[in-house]
C-alpha positions in Angstrom: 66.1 110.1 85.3 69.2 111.6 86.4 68.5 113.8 88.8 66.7 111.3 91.0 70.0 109.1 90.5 71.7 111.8 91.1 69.7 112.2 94.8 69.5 108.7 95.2 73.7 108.7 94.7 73.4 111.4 97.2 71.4 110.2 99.7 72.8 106.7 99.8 76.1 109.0 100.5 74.3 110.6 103.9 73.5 107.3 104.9 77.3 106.1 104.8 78.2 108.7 107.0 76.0 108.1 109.2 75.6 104.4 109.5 79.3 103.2 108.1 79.4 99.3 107.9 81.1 97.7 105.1 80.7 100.6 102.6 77.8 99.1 100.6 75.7 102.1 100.6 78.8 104.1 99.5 79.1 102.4 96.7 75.9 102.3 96.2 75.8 105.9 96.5 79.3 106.5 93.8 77.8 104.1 91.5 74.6 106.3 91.3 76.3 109.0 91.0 78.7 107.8 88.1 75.5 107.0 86.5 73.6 110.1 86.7 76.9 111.8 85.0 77.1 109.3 82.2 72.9 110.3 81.7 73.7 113.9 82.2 76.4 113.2 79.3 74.6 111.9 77.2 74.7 108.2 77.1 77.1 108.2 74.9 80.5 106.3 73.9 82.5 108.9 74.9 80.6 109.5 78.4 81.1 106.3 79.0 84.5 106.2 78.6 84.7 109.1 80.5 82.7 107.8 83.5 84.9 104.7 82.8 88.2 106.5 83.2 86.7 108.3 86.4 86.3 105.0 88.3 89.1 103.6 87.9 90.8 106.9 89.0 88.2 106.7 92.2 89.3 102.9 92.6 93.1 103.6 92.4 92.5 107.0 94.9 90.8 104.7 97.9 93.4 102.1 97.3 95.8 105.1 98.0 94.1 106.2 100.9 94.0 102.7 102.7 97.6 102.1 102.2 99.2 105.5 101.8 96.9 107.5 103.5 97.4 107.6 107.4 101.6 107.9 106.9 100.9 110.9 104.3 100.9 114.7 105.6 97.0 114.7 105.8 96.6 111.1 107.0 99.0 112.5 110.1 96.6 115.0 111.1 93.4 113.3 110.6 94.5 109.8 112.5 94.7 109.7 115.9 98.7 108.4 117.0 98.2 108.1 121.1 98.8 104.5 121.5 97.6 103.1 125.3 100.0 100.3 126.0 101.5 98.8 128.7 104.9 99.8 127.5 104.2 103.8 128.0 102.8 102.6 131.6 98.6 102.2 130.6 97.0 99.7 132.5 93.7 98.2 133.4 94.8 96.3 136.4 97.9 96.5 138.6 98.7 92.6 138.0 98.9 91.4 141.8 102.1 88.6 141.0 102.8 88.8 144.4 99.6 87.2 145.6 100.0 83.7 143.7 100.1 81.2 146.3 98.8 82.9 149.4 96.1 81.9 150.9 92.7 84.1 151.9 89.4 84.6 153.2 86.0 85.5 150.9 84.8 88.6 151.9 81.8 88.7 149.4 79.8 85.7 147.6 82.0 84.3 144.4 79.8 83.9 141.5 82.6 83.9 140.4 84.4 87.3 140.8 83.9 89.2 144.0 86.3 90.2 146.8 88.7 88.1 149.7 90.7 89.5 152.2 94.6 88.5 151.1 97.3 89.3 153.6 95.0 91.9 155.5 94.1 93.4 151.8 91.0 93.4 150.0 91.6 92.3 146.5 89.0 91.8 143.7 89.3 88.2 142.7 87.7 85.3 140.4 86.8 81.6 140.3 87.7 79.2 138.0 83.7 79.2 137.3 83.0 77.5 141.5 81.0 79.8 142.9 82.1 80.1 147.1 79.9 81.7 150.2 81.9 84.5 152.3 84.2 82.9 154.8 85.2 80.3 152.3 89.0 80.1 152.7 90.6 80.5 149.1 94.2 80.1 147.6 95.4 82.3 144.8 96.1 80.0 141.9 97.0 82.4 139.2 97.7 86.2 138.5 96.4 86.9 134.5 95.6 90.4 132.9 95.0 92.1 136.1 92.9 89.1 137.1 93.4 87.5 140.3 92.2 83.7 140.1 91.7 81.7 143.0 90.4 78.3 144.3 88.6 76.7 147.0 91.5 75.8 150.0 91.8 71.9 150.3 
């Protein structure tokens, strides 16, 4: 009986890596394990005290690792530290600010996002949810994110 616990700890293991998700079939796999040793052991008091004493030293380890971990020496060179923020100059967008309130011209069909000609500029723009035919004359209402928002002239 233990050495298909023992496979079944294994392979429960393999599929963690593999598929990781909330770390059911990790546990799964650790639990089966533990049990196989406390077989192999003899199913007595003493393995289980053993077995006993080894999960709470796995339990205490992982809640090492999730708090400890990435700040220790080897958490430092397994964890990636490159950070893409706007403050070191990482952007999706350039956010067009200088287009809010100027008027344009759609070069494309809005449903909703497509292009308008702005101050002799082609700019990627978006509806409030309106959708407008080419040659509809548009105002830029709002500059959000990189997102360009703009609304049917009155």
């Amino acid at each position: 009986m233990r050495i298909p616990l023992a496979v079944a700890g294994l392979l429960f293991l393999v599929i963690e890596a593999f598929i990781p998700g909330f770390g059911v079939f990790g546990s799964l796999g650790i639990l089966c394990l533990l049990g196989s040793l406390y077989l192999y052991l003899g199913a007595t008091t003493q393995a289980a005290a053993l077995v006993g004493g080894l999960l709470v030293v796995l339990v205490l380890a992982v809640l090492w690792l999730v708090r400890r971990g990435p700040g220790s020496w080897l958490g430092q060179h397994l964890t990636l530290h490159l950070r893409s923020t706007k403050a070191r100059g990482y952007t999706g967008n350039r956010e067009r600010t200088d287009l809010i309130g100027k008027s344009g011209v759609a070069q494309t069909v809005l449903r909703p996002s497509g292009r308008a000609l702005i101050d002799g500029q082609l700019v990627d723009v978006i509806t409030d949810g309106e959708f407008y035919e080419p040659g509809t004359r548009i105002k830029v209402v709002a500059v959000t994110g990189g997102r360009t928002i703009v609304r049917k002239e009155a």
